[in-house]
TIKOLTOR-885604 format. One record per residue (C-alpha): y, z, x. Coordinates in pm, 1 decimal, decimal comma. Each point is the difference from the previous one (the first is absolute). Layout:
<pts>
{{Y; Z; X}}
...
</pts>
This chain:
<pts>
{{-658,5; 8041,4; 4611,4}}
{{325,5; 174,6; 29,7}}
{{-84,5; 299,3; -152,1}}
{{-343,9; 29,1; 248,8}}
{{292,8; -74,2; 281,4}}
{{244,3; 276,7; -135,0}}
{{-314,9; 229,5; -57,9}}
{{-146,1; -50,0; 371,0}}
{{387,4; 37,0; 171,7}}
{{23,9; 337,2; -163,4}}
{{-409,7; 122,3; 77,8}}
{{52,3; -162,0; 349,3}}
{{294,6; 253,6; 51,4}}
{{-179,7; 254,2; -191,9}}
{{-287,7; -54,9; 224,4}}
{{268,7; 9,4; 343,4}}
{{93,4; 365,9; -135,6}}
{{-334,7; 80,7; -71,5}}
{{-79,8; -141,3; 374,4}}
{{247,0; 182,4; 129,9}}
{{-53,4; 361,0; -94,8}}
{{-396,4; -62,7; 71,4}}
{{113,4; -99,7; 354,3}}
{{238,9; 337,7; 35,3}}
{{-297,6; 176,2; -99,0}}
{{-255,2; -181,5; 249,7}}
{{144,9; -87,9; 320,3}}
{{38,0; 365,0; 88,6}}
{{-309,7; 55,7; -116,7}}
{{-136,0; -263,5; 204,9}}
{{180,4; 147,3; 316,6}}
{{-139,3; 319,6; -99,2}}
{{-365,8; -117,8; -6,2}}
{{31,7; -244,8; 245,1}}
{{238,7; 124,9; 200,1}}
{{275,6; -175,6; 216,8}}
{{-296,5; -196,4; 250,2}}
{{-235,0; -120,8; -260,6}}
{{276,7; -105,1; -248,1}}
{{97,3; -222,9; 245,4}}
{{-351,1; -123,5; 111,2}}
{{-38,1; -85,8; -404,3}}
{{331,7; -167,2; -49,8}}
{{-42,7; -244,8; 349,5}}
{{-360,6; -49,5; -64,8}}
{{156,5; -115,0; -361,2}}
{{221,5; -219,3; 124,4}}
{{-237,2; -149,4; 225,6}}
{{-291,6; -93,0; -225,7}}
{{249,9; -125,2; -225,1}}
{{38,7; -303,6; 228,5}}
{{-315,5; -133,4; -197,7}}
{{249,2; -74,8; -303,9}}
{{92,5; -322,5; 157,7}}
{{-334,3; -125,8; -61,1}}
{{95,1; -76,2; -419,0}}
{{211,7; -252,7; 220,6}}
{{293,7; 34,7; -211,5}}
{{-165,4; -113,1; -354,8}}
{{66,4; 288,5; -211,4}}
{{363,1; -123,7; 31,8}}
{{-60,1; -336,7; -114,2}}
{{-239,5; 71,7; -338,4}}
{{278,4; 43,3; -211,2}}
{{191,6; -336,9; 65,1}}
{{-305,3; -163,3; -26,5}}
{{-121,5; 150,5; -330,2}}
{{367,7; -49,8; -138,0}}
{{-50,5; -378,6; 40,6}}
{{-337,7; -69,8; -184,8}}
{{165,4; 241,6; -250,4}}
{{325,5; -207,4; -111,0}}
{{-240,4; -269,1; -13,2}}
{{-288,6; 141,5; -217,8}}
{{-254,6; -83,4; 276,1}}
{{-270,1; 314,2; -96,8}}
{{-246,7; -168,9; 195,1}}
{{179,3; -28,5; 305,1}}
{{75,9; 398,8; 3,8}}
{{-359,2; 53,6; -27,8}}
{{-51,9; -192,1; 295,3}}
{{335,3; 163,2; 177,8}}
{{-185,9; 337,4; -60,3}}
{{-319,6; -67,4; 134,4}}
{{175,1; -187,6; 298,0}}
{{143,0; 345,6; 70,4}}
{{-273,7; 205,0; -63,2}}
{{-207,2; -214,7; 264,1}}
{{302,7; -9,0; 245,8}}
{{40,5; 398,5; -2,8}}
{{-417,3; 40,5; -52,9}}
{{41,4; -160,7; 382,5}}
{{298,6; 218,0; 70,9}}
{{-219,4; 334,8; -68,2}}
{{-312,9; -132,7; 189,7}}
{{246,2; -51,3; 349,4}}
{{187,2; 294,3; -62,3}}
{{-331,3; 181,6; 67,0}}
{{-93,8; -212,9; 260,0}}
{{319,2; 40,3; 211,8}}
{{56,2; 357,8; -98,2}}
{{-398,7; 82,7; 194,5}}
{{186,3; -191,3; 300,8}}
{{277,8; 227,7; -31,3}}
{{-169,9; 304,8; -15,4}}
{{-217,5; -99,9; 269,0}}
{{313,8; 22,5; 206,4}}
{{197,2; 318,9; -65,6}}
{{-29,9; 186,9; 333,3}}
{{143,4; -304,1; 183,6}}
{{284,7; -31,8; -273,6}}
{{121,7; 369,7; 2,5}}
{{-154,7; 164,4; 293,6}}
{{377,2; 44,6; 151,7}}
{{173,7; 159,3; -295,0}}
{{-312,1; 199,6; -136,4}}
{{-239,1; 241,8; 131,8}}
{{-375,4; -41,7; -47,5}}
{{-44,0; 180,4; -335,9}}
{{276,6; -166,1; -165,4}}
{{-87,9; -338,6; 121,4}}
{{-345,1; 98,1; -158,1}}
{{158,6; 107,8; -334,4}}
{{152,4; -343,0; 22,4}}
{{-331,2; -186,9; 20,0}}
{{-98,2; 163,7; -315,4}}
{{323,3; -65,7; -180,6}}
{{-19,5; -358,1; 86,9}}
{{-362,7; -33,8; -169,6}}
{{103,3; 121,0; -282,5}}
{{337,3; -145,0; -76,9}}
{{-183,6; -367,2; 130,8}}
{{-171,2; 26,2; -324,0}}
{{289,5; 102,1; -197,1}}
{{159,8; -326,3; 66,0}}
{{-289,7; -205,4; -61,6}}
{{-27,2; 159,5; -391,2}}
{{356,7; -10,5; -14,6}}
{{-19,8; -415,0; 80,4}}
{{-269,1; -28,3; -262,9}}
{{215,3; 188,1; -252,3}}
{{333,8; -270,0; 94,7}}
{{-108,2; -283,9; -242,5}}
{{38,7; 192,4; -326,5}}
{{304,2; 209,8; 87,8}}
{{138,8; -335,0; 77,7}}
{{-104,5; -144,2; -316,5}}
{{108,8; 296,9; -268,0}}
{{329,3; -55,8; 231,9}}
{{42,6; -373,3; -78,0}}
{{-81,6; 157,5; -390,5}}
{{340,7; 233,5; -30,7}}
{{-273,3; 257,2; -15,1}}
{{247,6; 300,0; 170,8}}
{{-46,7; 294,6; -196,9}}
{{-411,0; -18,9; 53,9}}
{{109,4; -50,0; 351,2}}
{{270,7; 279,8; 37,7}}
{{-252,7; 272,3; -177,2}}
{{-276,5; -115,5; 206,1}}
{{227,3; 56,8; 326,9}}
{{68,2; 362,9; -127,7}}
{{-308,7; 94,6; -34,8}}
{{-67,7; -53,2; 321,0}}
{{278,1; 185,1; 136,8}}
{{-115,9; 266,3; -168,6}}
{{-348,4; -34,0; 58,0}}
{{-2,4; -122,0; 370,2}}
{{193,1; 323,1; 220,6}}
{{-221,0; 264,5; -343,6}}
{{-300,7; -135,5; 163,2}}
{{75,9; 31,1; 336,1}}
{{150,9; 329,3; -48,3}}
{{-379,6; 106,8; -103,1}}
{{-123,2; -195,5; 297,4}}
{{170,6; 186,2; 239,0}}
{{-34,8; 368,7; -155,3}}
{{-368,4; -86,6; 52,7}}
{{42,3; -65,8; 315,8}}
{{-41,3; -386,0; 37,9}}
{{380,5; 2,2; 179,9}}
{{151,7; -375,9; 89,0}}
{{-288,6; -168,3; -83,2}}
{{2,4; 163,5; -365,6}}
{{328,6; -160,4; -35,4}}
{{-163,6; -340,2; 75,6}}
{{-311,3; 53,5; -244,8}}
{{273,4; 76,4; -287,0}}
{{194,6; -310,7; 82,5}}
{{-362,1; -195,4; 15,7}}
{{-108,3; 156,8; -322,3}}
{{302,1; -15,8; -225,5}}
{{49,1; -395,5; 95,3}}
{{-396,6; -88,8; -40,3}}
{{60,3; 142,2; -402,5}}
{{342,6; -190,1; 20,2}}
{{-196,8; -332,3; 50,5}}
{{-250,7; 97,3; -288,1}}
{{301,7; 36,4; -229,3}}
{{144,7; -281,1; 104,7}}
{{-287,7; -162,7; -25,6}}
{{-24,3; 80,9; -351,2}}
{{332,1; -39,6; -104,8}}
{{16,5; -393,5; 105,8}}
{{-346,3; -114,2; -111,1}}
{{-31,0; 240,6; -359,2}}
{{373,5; 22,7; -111,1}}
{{171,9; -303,7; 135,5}}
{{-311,9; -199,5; -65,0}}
{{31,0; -126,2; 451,9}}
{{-245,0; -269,2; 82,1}}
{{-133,5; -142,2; 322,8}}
{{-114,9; -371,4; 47,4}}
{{-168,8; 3,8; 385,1}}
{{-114,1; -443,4; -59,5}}
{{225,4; -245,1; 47,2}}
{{266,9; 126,7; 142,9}}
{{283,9; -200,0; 93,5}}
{{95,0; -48,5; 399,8}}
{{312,9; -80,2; -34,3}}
{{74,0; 271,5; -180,6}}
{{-159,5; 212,7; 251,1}}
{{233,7; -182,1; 277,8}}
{{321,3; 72,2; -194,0}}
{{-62,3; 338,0; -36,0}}
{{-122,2; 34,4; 333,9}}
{{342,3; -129,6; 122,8}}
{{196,5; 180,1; -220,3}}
{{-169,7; 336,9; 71,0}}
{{-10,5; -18,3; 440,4}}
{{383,5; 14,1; -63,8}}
{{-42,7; 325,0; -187,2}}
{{-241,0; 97,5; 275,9}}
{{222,6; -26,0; 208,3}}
{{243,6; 236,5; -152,8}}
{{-286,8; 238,0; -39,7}}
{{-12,8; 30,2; 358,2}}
{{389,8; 31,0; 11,5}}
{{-79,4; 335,2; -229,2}}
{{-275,3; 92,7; 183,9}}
{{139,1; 3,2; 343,4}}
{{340,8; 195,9; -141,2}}
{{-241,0; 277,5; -183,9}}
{{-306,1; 44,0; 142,6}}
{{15,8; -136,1; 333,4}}
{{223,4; 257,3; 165,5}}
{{-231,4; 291,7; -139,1}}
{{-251,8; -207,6; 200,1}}
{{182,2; -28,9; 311,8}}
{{136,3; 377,1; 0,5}}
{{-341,7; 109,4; 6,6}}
{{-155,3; -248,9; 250,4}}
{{339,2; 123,2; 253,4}}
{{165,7; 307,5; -130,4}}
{{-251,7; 228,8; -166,1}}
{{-137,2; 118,7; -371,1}}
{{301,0; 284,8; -41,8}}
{{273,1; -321,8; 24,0}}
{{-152,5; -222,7; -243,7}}
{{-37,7; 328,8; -231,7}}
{{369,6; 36,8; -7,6}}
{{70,6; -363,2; -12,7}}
{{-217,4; -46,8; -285,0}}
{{169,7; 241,1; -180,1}}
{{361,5; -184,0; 56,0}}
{{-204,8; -299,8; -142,2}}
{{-119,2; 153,8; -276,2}}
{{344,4; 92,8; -120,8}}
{{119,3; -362,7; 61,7}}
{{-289,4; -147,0; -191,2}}
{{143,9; 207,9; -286,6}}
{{294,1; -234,0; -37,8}}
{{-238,8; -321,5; 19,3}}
{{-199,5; 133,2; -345,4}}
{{320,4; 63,1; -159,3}}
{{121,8; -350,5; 89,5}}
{{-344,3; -157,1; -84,6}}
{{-73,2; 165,1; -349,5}}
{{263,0; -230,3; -178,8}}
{{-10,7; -332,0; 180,0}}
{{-386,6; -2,4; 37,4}}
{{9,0; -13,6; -442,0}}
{{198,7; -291,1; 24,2}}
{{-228,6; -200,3; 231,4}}
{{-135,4; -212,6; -310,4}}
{{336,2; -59,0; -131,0}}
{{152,8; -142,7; 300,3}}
{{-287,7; -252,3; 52,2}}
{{57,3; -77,8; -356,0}}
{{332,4; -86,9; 43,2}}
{{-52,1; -193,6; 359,9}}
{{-300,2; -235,0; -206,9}}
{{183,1; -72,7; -313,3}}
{{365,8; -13,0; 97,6}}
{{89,0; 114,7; 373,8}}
{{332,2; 65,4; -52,3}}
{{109,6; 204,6; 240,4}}
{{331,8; 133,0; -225,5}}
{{-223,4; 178,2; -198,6}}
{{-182,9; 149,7; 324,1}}
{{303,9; 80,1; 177,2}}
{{98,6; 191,4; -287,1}}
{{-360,8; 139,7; -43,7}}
{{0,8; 141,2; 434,8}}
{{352,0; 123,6; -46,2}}
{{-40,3; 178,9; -356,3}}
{{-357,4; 186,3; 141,8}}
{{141,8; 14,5; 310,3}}
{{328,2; 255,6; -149,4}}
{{-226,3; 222,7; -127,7}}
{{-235,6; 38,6; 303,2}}
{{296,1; 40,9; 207,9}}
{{113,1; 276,6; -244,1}}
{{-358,8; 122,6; 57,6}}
{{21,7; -40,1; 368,2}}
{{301,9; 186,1; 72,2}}
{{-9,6; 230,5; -266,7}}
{{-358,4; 115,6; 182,1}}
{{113,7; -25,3; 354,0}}
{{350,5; 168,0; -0,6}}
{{-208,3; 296,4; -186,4}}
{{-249,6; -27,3; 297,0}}
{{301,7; 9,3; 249,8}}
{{117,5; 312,8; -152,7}}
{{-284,5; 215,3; -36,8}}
{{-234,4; -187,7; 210,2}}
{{-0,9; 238,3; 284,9}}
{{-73,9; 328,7; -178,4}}
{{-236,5; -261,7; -200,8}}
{{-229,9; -53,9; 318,0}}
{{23,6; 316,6; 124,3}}
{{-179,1; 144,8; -297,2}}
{{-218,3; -315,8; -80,8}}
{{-145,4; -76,1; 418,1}}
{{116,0; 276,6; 205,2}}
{{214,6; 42,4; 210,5}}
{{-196,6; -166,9; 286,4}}
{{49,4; -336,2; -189,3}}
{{368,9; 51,1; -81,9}}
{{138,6; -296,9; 193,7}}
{{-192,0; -200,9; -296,1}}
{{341,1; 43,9; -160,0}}
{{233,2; -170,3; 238,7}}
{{-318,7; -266,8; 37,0}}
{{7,3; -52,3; -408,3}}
{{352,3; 7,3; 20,6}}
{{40,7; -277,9; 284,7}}
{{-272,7; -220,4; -150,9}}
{{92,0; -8,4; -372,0}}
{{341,5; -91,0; -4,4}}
{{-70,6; -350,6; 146,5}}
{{-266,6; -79,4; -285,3}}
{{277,9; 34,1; -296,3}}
{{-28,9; -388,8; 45,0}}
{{-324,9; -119,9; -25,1}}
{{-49,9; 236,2; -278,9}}
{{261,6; -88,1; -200,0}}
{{-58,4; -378,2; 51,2}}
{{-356,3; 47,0; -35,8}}
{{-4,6; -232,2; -309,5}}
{{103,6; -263,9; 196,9}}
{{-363,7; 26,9; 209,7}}
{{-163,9; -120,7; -328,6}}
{{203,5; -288,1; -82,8}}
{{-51,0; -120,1; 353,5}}
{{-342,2; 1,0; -98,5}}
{{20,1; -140,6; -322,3}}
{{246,5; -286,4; 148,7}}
{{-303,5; -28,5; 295,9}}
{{281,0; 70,7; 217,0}}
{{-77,1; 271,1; 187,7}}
{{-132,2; -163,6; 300,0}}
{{322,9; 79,2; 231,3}}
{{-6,5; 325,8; -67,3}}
{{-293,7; 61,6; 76,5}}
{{43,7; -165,4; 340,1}}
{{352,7; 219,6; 97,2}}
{{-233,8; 338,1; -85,5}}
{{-241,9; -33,4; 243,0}}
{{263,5; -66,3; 253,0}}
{{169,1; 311,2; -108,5}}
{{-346,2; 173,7; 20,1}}
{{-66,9; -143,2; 341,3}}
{{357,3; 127,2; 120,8}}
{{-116,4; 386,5; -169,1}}
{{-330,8; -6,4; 184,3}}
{{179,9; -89,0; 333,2}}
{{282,2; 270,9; -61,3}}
{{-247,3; 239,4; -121,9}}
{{-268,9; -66,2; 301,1}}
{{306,6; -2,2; 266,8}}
{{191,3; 361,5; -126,8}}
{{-357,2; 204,2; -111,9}}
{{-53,0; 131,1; 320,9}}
{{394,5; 104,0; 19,5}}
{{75,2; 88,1; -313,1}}
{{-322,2; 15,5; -216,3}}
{{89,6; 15,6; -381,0}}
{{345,3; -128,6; 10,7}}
{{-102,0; -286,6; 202,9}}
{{-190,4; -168,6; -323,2}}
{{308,3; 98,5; -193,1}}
{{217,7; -186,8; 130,6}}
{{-293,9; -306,1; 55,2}}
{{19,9; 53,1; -392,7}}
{{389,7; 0,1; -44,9}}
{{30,1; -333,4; 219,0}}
{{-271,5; -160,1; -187,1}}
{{156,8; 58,5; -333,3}}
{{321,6; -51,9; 21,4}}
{{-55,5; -354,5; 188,2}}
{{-208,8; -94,2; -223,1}}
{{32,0; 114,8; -378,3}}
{{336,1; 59,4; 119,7}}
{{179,8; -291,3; 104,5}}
{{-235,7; -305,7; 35,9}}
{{-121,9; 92,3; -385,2}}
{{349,2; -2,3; -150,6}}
{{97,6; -322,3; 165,4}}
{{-309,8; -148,4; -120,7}}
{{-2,7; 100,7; -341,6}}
{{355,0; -119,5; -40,3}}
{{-47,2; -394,7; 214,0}}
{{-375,9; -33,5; -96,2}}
{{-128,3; 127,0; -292,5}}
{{330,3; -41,7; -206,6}}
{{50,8; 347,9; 0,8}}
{{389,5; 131,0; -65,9}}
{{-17,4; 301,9; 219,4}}
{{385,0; 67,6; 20,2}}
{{-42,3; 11,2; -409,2}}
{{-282,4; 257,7; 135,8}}
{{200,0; 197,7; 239,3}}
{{313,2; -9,0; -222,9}}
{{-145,1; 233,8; -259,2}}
{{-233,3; 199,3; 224,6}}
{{316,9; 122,7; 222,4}}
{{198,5; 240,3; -235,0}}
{{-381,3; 167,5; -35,7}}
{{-12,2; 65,4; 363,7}}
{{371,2; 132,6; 22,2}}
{{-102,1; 203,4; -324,1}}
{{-311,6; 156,7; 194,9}}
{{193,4; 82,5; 329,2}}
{{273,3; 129,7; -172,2}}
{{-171,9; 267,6; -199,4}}
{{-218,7; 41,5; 313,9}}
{{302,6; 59,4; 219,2}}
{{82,9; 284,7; -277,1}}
{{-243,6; 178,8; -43,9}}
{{-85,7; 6,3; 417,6}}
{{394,6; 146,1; 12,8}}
{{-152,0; 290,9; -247,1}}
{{-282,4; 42,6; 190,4}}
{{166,3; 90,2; 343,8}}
{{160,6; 320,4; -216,5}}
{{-303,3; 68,0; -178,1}}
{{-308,9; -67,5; 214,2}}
{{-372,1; -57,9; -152,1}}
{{-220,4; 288,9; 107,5}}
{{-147,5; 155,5; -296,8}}
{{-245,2; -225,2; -275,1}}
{{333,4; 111,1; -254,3}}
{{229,6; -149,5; 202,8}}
{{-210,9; -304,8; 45,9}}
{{-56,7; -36,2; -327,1}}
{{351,4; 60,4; -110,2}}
{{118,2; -277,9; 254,7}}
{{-231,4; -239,7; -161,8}}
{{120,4; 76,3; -406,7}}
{{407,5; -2,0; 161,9}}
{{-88,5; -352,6; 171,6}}
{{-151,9; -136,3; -263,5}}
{{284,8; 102,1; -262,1}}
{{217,9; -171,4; 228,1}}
{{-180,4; -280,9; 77,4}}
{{-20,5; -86,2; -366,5}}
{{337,4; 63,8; -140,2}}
{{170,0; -189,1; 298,9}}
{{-250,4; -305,5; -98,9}}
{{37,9; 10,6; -358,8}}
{{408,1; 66,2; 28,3}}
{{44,3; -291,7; 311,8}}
{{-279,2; -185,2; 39,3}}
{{-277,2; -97,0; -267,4}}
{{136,2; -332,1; -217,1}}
{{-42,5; -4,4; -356,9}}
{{-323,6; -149,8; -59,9}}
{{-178,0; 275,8; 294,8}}
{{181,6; 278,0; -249,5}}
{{-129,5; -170,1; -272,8}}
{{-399,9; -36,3; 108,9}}
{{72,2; 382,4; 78,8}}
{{112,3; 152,2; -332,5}}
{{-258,7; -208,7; -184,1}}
{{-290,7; 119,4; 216,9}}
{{157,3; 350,6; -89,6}}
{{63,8; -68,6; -394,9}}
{{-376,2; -146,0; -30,3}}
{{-116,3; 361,4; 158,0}}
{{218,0; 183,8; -277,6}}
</pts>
């Protein structure tokens, strides 16, 4: 399955581009439909409904371990039983979802009667009805994207995902020229998902021949799982408090314009979360594989700190560029009414160049069925970002779940992870660091640079901006190829080039 690896890295980051200009494209657009208010009342009431994805209870985590060990073991009867098991488990997961979102809709004036005014907290009422159902088809659909996952399936997978960016912000762009405004947007999101479960659907039961066996099902099985997954739960709610809570809590005690621009800071941080997840999330099988035959944790050392070089050359490549242009970037993208996004994007990306270049490391906790600890230090960490956040709103709205967000991370992927990869899990993180550190001085170097040739020749024209962006990356790759890149990283680079030639 190499090749389907190799094939879904390079269509993941095809898709991130692809992503990427869609999103240039639509977020003004939204702004411009919406406007400032009602972009925020659909981004909170977003974050808010999406509360209800605790309810899978951390399973869609846990179906890959699982599948990997009746695999090795030729046990086909045991995966048919681990599917329907699932099916059942998120069949459940849909049913509440609906239930609890009807509660939650019932109660949208009390939530958001401080920060909103009557029509918007009545635009959020319909919002939440919609995107309630959203997450109960997109429960339903979890089972078979899990499976053709556990199946090295990627490139199905990566050209599924870019059809729906492309087909997701077309078909609310028609929405809203016909007038249907934030709750278009939801209807396309509903729609485009609902034909993503009949594919998927499809894909698992027709092509990869996916069966279901609901009798005799085995309890302990059920138990282990169970365990294994409220420990992924709980780091669900560790990224649910750190990127949808404070949307929540902006609305509910700031107002809809401060979420808008805060959203927008997010938006460009999530950026540098798909590039990080596009190449470990194709290893996922490969790593359990290793764990269940040999766990030899040489071989994943080297495995973290080989993927981890190139997604700090990813990271810092992306967010030195963003440091340099960013500014003029917003402007022209949000606004000027959201251009303290930048210094918010700026502030709250630097901090996650750990977790995503150790984010390899997050599966072979899983695999090893030692991610339990982690899991406990996170919701600390999100505890101590709700209190900051809650305490500094009223002071210093936006910034105040910045820095909630900064503490959080760097206390928790930040030092307790490191220490515990390296005494617990076996881990050699200073083999890690050691060869992730002349990346980092490679990045701030060129950074440092280009912002000296900035101050003499400021970005205020697209040309300029443009011609910043073609001088930094020139730089950027002959100092790396010259200083920093080893022989085998210039090696995987000229082949890729020789097999396009």
């Amino acid at each position: 399955m190499a090749s389907q690896r190799k094939a879904g890295a390079l269509l993941g980051y095809a898709n991130i581009l692809t992503k990427n200009i869609v999103n240039f494209m639509y977020t003004p657009l939204l702004l411009h439909f919406l406007g400032q208010d009602d972009y925020g009342v659909f981004q909170m009431t977003n974050s808010g409904v999406f509360v209800l994805t605790l309810l899978s209870a951390g399973f869609s985590g846990s179906y890959v371990r699982f599948y990997m060990i009746h695999r090795t073991q030729n046990e086909e009867e045991k995966i048919d039983k681990l599917n329907g098991m699932f099916m059942m488990i998120y069949a459940a997961a849909s049913l509440i979802s609906i239930i609890a979102g009807v509660s939650l809709v019932a109660f949208v004036r009390q939530l958001f009667s401080k920060g909103l005014n009557p029509a918007e907290v009545n635009l959020a009422r319909s919002l939440m009805v919609i995107m309630v159902i959203n997450i109960a088809v997109t429960f339903l659909s979890t089972p078979y994207t899990s499976f053709i996952t556990a199946k090295e399936r990627f490139v199905f997978q990566q050209t599924r995902q870019l059809a729906t960016t492309l087909a997701q912000p077309a078909l609310a762009v028609v929405l809203l020229l016909m007038g249907f405004g934030a709750i278009g947007v939801s209807l396309a999101i509903l729609f485009v998902n609902v034909a993503l479960l009949v594919l998927n659907a499809h894909y698992a039961r027709n092509r990869l021949h996916m069966r279901f066996r609901f009798n005799d099902l085995d309890k302990n099985l059920f138990k282990a799982i169970a365990v294994f997954s409220f420990w992924i739960l709980l780091n669900q709610i560790f990224d649910l408090v750190n990127n949808q809570v404070p949307n929540f809590l902006l609305g509910a005690m700031a107002g809809a314009s401060v979420v808008a621009t805060y959203s927008i800071a997010t938006q460009i941080r999530n950026l540098f979360f798909s590039l990080s997840t596009t190449i470990s999330g194709v290893f996922i099988p490969k790593i359990n594989r290793i764990v269940t035959t040999s766990d030899d944790n040489h071989k994943l050392t080297t495995l973290m700190t080989q993927l981890g070089r190139y997604q700090m050359l990813l990271f810092w490549y992306v967010y030195g560029g963003f440091i340099l242009v960013g500014q003029y970037f917003v402007q022209i993208w949000a606004g000027r009414q959201n251009m303290a996004a930048y210094w918010l994007a700026t502030a709250m990306t630097l901090p996650v160049m750990i977790p995503l270049t150790q984010n390899v490391g997050i599966e072979i906790q899983r695999a090893k069925n030692r991610h339990r600890a982690r899991s406990v230090i996170y919701i600390l960490t999100a505890a101590l970002d709700i209190a900051i956040s809650v305490a500094l709103i009223p002071r210093m709205g936006y910034w105040a779940t910045a820095i909630g967000y900064i503490a959080s991370i760097l206390l928790g992927t930040g030092l307790f992870m490191n220490w515990y990869y390296h005494t617990r899990i076996g881990l050699n993180m200073m083999y890690f660091w050691r060869h992730q550190l002349p990346i980092i001085a490679g990045g701030v170097g060129v950074l440092a640079i280009c912002l000296i040739g900035a101050h003499f020749i400021p970005i205020h024209s697209v040309s300029v901006f443009i011609a910043w962006i073609v001088v930094y990356s020139a730089v950027f790759g002959g100092v790396f190829w010259v200083c920093i890149l080893n022989k085998q990283e210039k090696g995987l680079v000229l082949n890729r080039f020789a097999k396009k030639h």
